[in-house]
KESE-277967 format. One record per residue: residue in three letters; z, x, y of N, C-alpha, C in turn. Coordinates in steps of 0.1 Angstrom, whole numbers, plus 5000, padded with zeros to 4 digits. Each point is the difference from the previous one (the first is absolute). Layout:
AlaZXYZXYZXY...
END
This chain:
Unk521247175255499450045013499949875008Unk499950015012500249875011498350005007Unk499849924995498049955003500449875009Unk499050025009500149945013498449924999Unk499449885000499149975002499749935009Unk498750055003499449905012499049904999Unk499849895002499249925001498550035008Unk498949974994498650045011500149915010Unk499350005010500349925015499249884994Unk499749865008499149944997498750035006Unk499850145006498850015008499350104990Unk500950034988499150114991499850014985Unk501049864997500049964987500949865001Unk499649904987500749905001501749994997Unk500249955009501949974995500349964987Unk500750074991500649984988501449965003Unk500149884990500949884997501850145002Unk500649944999500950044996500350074985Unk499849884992499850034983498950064998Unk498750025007499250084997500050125005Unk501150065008500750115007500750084986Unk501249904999500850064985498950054986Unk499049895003499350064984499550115000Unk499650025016499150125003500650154997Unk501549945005500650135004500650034981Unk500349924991500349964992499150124989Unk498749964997498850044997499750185009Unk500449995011499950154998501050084998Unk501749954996500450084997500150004988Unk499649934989499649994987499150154999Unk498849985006499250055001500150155001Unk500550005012500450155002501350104989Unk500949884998500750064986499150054986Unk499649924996498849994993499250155001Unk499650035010499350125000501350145000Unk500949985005501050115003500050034983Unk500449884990500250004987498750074997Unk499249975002498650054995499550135001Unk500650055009499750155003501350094995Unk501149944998501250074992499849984986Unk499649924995499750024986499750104990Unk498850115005500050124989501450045004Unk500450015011501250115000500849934989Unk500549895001500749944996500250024981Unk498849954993499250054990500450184996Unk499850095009500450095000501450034995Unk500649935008501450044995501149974992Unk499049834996500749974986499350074991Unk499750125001499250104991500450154997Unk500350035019500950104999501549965002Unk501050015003501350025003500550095005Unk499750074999500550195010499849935019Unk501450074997500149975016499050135009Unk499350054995499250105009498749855007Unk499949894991498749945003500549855007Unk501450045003500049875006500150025017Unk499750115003499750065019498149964996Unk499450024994498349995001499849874999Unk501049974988499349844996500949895007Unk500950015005501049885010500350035010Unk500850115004500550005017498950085009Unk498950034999498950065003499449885009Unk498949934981499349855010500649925003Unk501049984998501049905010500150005010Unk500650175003499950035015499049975006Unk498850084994498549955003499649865009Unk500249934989499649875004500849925007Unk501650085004501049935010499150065012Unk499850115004499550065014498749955002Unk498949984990499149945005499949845005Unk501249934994500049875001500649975016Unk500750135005501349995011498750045014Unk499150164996499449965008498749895008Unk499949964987498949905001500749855003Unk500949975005500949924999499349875013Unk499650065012499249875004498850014996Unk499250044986499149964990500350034987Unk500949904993499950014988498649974991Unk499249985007498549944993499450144998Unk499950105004499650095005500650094986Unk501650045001500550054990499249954989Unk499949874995499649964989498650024997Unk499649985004497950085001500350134997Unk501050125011500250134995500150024981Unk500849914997500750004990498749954989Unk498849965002499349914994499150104989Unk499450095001499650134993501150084987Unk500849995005501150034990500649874990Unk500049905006499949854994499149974987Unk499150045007498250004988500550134991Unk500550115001500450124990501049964994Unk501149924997501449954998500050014986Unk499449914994499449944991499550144988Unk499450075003498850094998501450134995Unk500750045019501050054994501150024986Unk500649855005501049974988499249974986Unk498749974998499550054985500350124997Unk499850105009500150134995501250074999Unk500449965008501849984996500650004987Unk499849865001500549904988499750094984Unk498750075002499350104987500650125004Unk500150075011499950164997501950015004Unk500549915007501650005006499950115010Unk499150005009499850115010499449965012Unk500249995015498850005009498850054997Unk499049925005498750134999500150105008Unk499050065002499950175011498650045002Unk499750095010498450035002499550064990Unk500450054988499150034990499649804993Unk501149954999499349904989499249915010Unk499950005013499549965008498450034997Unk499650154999498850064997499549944989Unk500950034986499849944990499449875002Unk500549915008499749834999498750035009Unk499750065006498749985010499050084993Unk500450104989498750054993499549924991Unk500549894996500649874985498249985003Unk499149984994499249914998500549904996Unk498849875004500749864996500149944983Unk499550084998500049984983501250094998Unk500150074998501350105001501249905002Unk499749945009501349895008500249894989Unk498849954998500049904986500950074992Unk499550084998500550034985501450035001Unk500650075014501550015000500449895002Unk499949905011500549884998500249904990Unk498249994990500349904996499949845003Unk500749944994500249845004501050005010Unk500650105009500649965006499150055018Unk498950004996499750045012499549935006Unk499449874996500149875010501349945003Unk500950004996501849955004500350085014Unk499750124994500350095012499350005013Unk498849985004498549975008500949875005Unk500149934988500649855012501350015009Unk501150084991501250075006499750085008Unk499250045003499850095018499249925008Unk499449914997499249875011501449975005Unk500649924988501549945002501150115012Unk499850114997501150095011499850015013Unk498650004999499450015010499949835013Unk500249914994500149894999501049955010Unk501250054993501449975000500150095016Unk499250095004500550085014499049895009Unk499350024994498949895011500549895005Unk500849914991500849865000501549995008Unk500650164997500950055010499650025016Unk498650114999499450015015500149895007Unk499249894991499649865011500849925000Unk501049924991501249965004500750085014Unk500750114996500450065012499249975012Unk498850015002499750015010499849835007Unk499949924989500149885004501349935005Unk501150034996501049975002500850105012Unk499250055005500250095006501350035001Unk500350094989501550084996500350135013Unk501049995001500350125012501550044997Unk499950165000501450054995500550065012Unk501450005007500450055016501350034999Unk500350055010501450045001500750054989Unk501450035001500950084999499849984982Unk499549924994500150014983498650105002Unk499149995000498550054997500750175010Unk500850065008500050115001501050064991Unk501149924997500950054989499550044990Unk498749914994499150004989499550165001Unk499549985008499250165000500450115001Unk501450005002501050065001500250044988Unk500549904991500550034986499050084994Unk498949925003498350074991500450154999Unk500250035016499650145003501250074993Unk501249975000501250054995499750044986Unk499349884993499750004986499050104997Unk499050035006499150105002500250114999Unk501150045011500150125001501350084990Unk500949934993501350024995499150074989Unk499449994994499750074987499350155009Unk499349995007499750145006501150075005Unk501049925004500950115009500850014987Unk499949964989501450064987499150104995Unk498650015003499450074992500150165008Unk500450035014500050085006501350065000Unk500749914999501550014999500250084987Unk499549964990500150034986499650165000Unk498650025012499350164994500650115011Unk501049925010500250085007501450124993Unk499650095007500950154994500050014982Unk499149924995499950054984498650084998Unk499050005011498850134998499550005019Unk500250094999499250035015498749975002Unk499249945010498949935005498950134996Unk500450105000499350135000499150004986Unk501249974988499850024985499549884996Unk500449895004499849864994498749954994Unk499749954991498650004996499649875010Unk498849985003499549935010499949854989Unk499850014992499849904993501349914992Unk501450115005501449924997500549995012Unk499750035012500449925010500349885007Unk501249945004499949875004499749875001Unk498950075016498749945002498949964988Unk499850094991499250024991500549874991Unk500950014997500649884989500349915005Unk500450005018500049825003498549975003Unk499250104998498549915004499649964985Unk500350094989500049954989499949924993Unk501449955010501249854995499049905004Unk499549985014499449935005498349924991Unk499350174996498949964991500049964988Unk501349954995500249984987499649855002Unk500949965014500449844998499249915007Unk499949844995498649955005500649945006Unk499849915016497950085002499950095006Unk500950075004499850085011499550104997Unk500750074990499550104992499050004994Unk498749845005498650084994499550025009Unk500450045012498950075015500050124993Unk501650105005499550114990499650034992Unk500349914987499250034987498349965002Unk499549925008498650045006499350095006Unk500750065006500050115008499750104997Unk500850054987500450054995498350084988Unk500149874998499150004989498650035009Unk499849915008498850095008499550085007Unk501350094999500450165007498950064985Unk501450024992499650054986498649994990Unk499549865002499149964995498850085011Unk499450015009499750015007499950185000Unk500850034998500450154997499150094989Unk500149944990500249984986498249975002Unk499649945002498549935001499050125006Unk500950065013499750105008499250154988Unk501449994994500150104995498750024991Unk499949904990499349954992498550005002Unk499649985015499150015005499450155004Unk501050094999499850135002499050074991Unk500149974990499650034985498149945000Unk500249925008498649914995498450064999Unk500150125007498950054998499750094992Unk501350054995499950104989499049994989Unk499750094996499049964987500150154989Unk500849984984499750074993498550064995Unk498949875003498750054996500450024982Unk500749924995500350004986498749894994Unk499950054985499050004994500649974984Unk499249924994500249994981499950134996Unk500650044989499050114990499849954990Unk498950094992499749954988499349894994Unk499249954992499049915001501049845000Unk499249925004500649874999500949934987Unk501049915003500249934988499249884998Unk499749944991499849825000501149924997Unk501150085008501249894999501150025009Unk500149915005500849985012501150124995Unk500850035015501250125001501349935009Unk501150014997500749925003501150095002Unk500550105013501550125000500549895005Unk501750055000500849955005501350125004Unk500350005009501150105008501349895001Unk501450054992501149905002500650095007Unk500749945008500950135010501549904997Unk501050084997500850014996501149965013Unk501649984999500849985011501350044994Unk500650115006501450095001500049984980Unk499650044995499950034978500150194999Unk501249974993500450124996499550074986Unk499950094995499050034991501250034990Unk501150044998501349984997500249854994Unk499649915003500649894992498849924996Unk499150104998498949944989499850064989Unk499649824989500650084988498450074992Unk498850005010499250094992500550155005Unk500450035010500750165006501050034990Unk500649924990501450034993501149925002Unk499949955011501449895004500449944985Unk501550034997500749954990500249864999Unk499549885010499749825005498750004996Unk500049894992498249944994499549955018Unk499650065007499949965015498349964999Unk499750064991498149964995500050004987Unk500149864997499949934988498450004998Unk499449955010498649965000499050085001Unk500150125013499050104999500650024986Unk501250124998500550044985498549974987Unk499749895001499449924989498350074999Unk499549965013498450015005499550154998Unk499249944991499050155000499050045014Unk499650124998499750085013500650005011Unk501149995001500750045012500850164996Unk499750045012500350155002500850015012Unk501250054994501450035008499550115010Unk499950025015500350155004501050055004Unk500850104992501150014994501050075015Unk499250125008500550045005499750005018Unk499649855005499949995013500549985006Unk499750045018501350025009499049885012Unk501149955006499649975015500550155005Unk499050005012500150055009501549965012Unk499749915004501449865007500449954995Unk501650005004500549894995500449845007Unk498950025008499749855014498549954995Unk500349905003498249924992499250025018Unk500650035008498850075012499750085000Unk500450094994499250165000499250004983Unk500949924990500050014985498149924998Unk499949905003499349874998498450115006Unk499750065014499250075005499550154990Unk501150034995499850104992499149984990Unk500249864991499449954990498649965000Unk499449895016499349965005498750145004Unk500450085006499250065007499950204992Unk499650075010499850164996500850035006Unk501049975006501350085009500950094989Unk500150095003500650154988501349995006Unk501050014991501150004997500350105012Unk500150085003500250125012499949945016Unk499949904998499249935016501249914997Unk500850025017501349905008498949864994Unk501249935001499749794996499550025013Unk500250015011499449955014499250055005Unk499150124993498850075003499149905004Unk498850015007499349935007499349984984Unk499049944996498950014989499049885003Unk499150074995498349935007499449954993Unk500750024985498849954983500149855001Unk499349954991500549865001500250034986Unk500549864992500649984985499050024990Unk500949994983498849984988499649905002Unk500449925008499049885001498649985006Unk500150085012498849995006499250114994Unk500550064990499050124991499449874986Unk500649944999499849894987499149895009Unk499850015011499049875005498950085001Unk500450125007498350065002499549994983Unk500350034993499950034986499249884991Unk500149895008499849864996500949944993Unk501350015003501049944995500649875006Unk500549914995500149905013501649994994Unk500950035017500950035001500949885001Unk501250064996501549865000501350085003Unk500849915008501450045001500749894994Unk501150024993500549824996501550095004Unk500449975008501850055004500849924995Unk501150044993501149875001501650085011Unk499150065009500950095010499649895013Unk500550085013499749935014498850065006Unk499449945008498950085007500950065011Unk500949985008500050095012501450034997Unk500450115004501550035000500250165004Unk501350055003500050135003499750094991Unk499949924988499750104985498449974996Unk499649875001498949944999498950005005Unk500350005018498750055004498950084996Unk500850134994499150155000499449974987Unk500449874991499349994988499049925004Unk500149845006498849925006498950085006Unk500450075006498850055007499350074992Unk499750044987499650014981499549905000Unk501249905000499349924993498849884999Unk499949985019499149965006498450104999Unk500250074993498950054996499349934991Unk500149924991499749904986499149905006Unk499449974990499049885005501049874999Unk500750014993501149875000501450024999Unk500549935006501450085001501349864998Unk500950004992501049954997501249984999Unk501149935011501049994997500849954996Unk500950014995500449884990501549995003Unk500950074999501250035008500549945013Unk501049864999500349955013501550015003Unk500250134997501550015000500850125008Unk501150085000499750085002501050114991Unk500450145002500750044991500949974995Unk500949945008501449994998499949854996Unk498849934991500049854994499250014992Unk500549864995499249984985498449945004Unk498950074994499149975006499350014984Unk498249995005498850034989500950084991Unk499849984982500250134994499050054996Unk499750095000498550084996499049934987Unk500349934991499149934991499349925009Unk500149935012499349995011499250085004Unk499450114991498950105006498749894989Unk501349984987498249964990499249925003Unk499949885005499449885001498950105014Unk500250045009498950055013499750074990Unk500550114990498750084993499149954996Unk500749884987498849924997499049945010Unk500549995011499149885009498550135007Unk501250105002498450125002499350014988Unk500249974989499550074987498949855001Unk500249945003499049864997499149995011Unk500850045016499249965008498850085004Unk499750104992499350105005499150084981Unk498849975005499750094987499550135001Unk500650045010499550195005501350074994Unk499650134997500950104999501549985013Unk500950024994501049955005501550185001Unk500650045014500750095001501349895007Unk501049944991500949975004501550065004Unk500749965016501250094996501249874996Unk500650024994501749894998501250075005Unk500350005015501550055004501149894998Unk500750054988501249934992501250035010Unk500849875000501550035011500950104989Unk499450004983501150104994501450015001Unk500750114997501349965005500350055012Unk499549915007500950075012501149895002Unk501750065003500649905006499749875005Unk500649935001501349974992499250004984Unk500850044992499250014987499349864990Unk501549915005500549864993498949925002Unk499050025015499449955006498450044994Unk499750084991498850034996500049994986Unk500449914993499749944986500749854995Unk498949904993500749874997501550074992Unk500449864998501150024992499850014984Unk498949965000499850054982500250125002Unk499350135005500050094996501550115007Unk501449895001501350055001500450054988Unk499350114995500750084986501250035000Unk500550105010501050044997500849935010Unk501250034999501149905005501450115002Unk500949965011499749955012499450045008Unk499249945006499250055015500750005013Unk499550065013500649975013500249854997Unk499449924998500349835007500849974992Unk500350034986501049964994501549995005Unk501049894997501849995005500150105003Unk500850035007500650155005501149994991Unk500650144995500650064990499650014985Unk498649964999499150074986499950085006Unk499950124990499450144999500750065014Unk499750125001499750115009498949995009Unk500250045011499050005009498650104992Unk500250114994498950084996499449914985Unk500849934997499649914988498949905005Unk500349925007499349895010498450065003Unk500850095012498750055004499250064989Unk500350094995498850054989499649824987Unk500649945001499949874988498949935009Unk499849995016499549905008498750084996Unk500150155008498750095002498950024985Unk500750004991499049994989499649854993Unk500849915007499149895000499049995006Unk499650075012499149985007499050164992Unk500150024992499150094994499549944988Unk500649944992499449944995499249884999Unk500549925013498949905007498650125003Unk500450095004498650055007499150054986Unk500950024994499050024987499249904991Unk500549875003499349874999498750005005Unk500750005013498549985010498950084996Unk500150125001499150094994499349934989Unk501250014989498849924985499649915003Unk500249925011499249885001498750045008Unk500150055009499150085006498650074991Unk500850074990498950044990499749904993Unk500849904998499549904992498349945008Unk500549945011498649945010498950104994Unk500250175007499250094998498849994984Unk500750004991500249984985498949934998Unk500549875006498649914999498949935008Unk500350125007498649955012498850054993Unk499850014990498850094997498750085004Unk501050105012499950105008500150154993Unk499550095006500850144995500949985016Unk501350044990501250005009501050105000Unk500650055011501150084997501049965014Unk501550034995500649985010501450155003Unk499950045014500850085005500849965001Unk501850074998501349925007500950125000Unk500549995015500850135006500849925005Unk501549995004501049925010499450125009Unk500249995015500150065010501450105002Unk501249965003501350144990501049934994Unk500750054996501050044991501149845007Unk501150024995501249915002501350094998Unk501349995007501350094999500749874992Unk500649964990500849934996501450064998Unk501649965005500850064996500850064986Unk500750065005500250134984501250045006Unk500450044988501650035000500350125012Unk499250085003500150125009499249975011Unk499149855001498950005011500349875002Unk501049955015500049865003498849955007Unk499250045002498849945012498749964986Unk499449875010498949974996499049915009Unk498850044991498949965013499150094998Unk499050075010499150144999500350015020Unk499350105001499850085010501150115006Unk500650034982500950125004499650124997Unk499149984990499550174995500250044988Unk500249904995500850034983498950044990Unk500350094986499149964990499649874998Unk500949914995499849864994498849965013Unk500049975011499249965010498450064998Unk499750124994499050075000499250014990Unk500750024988499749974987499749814995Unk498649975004499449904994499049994989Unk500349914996499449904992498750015002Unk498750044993499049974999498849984986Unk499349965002499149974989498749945002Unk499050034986498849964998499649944988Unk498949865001500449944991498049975001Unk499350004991498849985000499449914987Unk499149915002499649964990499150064989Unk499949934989499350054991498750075000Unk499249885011498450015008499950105010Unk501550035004499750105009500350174991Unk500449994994500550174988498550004994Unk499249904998498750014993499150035006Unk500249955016498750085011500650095007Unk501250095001500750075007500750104988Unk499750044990500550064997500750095003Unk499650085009500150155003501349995012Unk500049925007500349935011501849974992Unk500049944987501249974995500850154996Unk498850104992500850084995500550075009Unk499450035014500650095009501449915006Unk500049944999501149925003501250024991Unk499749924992501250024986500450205000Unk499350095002500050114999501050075015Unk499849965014500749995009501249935001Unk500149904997501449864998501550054997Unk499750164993501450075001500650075009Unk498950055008500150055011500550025012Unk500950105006500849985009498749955013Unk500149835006499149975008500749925012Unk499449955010500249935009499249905004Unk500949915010499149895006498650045006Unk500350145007498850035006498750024991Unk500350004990498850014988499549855001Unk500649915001499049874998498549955007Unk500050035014498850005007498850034990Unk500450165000498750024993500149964983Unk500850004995500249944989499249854995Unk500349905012499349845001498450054999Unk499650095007498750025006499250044989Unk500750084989499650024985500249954991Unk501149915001500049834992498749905001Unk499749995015499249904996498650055001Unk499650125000498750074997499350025016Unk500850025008499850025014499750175003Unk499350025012500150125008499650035009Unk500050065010499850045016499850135006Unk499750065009499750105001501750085005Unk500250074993501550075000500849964990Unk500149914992500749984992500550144991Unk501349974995500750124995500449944988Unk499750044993499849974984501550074995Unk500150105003501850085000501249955006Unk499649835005500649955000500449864994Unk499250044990499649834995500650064980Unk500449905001500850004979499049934995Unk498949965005498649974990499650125001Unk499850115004499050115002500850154990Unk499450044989500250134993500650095014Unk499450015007500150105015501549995009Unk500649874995501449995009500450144996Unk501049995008500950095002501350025009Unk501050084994501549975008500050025013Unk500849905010500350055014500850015003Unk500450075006501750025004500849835005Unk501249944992500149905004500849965012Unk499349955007501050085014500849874999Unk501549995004500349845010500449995003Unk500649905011500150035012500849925005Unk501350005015500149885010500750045006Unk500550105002500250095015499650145000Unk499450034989499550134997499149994984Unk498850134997499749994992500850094993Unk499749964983501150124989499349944992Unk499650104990499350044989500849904987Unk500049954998500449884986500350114984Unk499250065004500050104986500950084999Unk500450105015500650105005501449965007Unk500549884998501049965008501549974993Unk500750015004501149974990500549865009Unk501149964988500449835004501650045000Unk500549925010501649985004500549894982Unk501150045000500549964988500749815002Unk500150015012500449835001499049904995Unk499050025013498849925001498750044993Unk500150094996498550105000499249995013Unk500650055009498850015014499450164996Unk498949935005498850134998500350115012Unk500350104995500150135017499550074991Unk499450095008499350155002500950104994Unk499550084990500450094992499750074987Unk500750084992499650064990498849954992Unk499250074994499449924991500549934989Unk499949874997500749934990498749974986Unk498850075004499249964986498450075011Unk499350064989498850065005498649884998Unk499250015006499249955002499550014988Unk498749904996499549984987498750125002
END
């Protein structure tokens, strides 16, 4: 670029030497390089990470452009750009750690995540590296400041025909990825059909929020739209009151439930259900746990699925029905329970919202997860250490929930590598195995990690010497491919997706003051049941009640009884009454395929 400097008059600053002219100007363009580097960095980091040419428009020809246009129009104040630049300078640093660990930009969920962080929380994720880091964002921040004032001391000025060519190119650079992206969708779907969220626009604004710095206005934005939303929501609830109550005379010894909520676990590839893979080596082993053999989600989306579990909403009721209850949670505080969320999920997201706003119900609430789906983030054994830490910090009766990332996609991404059983996985060379080999080899690694967690889970429980019991439902199902079924994922409608995984596992101290409480249980556990049974089910686990409680809906209570299983996602159909397409097993409406119990 062609920088033009001017000297101050002597009527408004002293005359600088000649050689003190050169150093000046010398020093700020050090200076100003220095920071350009500084703020390209995560990208940079980024992409010796990824390779796919989809991330080199977010992560390079984006803030390049960026920072050519802002440099071009700020050009008789380069001091000015660099102060702009000074905020994102101080995050650089902060960014490219997270980078460097997850190989991903951040985004407004982990944004939420890092601002819910208590500072002990932060300890403990960082570690020893979180004074290095503290001084590396003084230092980024530093480096813009040192740019600002140099420039402005040296009084740098950018003019004529290079500084408009500059901005020129910026903008060329800018806009060439949007206009291929229009180019690309034109005459292959009409503007009519197009999903709003594969459009264009939609993915060059995308591109833009991936890449830093620019892309953390929106990702701020973003997050305080949502977060804010989410909080709204949350607050709706607040006055609610079950007017729930103990039954039954007192213990003299502390009570300790726990609710694990599960993530996309098929009930198919667990090996207490039958699965032909030792997928539960460890439950397998443990006495008193009780398999329930034949439960359904209602959803196969954790926004409709997760509320189901949480609250009294009856399977018959649209996901987007208005509802006024608040959670088992706020039935477990009136109760005198002192309440916990420990998530290793996100607090805000299009999926997540509708759960935060749950889970902001808890007297303490926990996230642990700084990543996002499509990266390597927390693995769920990350739930044990916050159990312990509630189990110590508190000597009151205790209702905790643990939302596990489970397996949801990417699979590879939710278990160490010790527990790489079977082999090859997606991440494995390409040309081992078959694609259905991979996938199903990746997916039950992450079943048998989750079956870890659990025994370790009961392990803590085990020896808090508490009466203890713990609930564990995944939220739905998972589609893995098959020789006649190429899709995988959930939110198609499948058996596999509906048919989950659940169980009850109680201690010794609790079968000896609950008897009754276990047998009805173990006596229902074969039972054709549903998610919507757990509400009232928790409420008779931990010796709770309220005025309306429905006991016919609870698998502690002699009184349950069958409900029609409805489920649901563009229509309701009877689960019991429905017949399944022979590719995929999707659930449609039809003959009876088996009578009610």
């Amino acid at each position: 670029m062609t920088i033009r400097t001017f000297a101050p008059s002597s009527n408004t600053a002293r005359q600088l030497s000649p050689e003190g002219e050169g150093r000046g100007r010398l020093l700020a363009y050090a200076a100003a390089t220095l920071l350009i580097a500084l703020v390209m960095l995560p990208n940079i980091v980024w992409l010796v990470h990824d390779h796919a040419a989809p991330s080199w428009v977010p992560g390079l020809v984006l803030p390049l452009a960026g920072l050519l246009i802002l440099f071009a129009l700020l050009g008789r104040w380069p001091w000015l750009a660099c102060l702009l630049l000074a905020p994102f300078a101080l995050l650089a640093p902060l960014e490219t750690f997270y980078v460097w660990q997850y190989h991903h930009p951040t985004s407004a969920q982990i944004i939420a995540t890092i601002v819910a962080t208590n500072p002990l929380e932060a300890d403990e994720y960082f570690g020893r590296m979180l004074a290095p880091l503290a001084i590396a964002l003084l230092g980024g921040l530093a480096v813009a400041l040192l740019a600002a004032w140099a420039s402005w001391r040296a009084r740098l000025r950018w003019r004529g025909g290079p500084r408009m060519a500059a901005l020129g190119i910026g903008i060329v650079a800018a806009a060439v990825p949007l206009g291929i992206g229009l180019a690309s969708a034109r005459g292959q779907i009409s503007a009519s059909t197009e999903p709003a969220s594969n459009a264009p626009w939609v993915e060059y604004g995308a591109a833009i929020k991936e890449g830093f710095p620019f892309g953390v206005v929106p990702r701020v934005v973003e997050y305080r739209m949502e977060w804010d939303r989410m909080r709204r929501d949350a607050a709706k609830f607040k006055a609610f009151r079950f007017h729930a109550q103990r039954v039954g005379p007192p213990l003299h010894q502390r009570q300790v439930y726990v609710l694990a909520i599960g993530e996309s676990s098929r009930r198919a590839n667990w090996q207490l259900f039958g699965y032909d893979r030792p997928t539960n080596p460890e439950l397998s082993k443990l006495a008193n746990v009780v398999p329930i053999t034949h439960f359904i989600t209602t959803w196969p989306e954790s926004i409709a699925a997760i509320p189901m579990i949480l609250t009294r909403r009856k399977p018959d009721m649209a996901w987007d029905a208005p509802w006024h209850e608040a959670s088992v949670l706020r039935a477990m505080q009136e109760a005198g329970y002192e309440t916990y969320w420990i998530s290793n999920q996100q607090a805000i997201g299009e999926f997540d919202s509708p759960v935060s706003m749950y889970a902001y119900e808890a007297e303490h609430v926990e996230w642990l997860n700084h990543a996002s789906w499509t990266a390597p983030g927390s693995y769920d054994g990350d739930l044990i250490q916050p159990l312990k830490d509630a189990l110590a910090s508190s000597d009151k009766d205790l209702f905790i929930v643990l939302h596990m990332m489970g397996s949801h996609v990417k699979y590879d991404y939710r278990y160490p590598r010790a527990f790489e059983r079977w082999t090859p996985t997606q991440v494995s060379p390409p040309g081992e195995g078959t694609r259905i080999e991979r996938v199903r080899n990746s997916y039950d690694n992450t079943i048998l990690y989750t079956d870890h967690v659990l025994a370790g889970v009961i392990g803590v429980l085990k020896h808090s010497g508490a009466v203890t019991a713990l609930w564990f439902e995944s939220d739905h199902g998972e589609l893995i491919p098959t020789s006649t079924c190429d899709k995988e994922g959930h939110g198609v409608g499948t058996v596999p997706e509906y048919e989950i995984p659940a169980l009850f596992w109680y201690s010794d101290a609790y079968a000896t003051d609950f008897p009754q409480r276990v047998t009805a249980l173990r006596a229902n556990a074969g039972k054709r049941t549903l998610s919507a049974d757990t509400f009232e089910s928790l409420i008779d686990m931990a010796g709770v009640s309220f005025p309306g409680h429905d006991e016919s809906w609870s698998l502690f209570s002699p009184d349950w009884r069958y409900h029609t299983r409805w489920v649901a996602q563009t229509r309701h159909i009877d689960f019991d009454t429905a017949r399944f397409n022979k590719e995929c097993e999707r659930v449609l409406p039809g003959h009876a395929n088996g009578a009610a119990p």
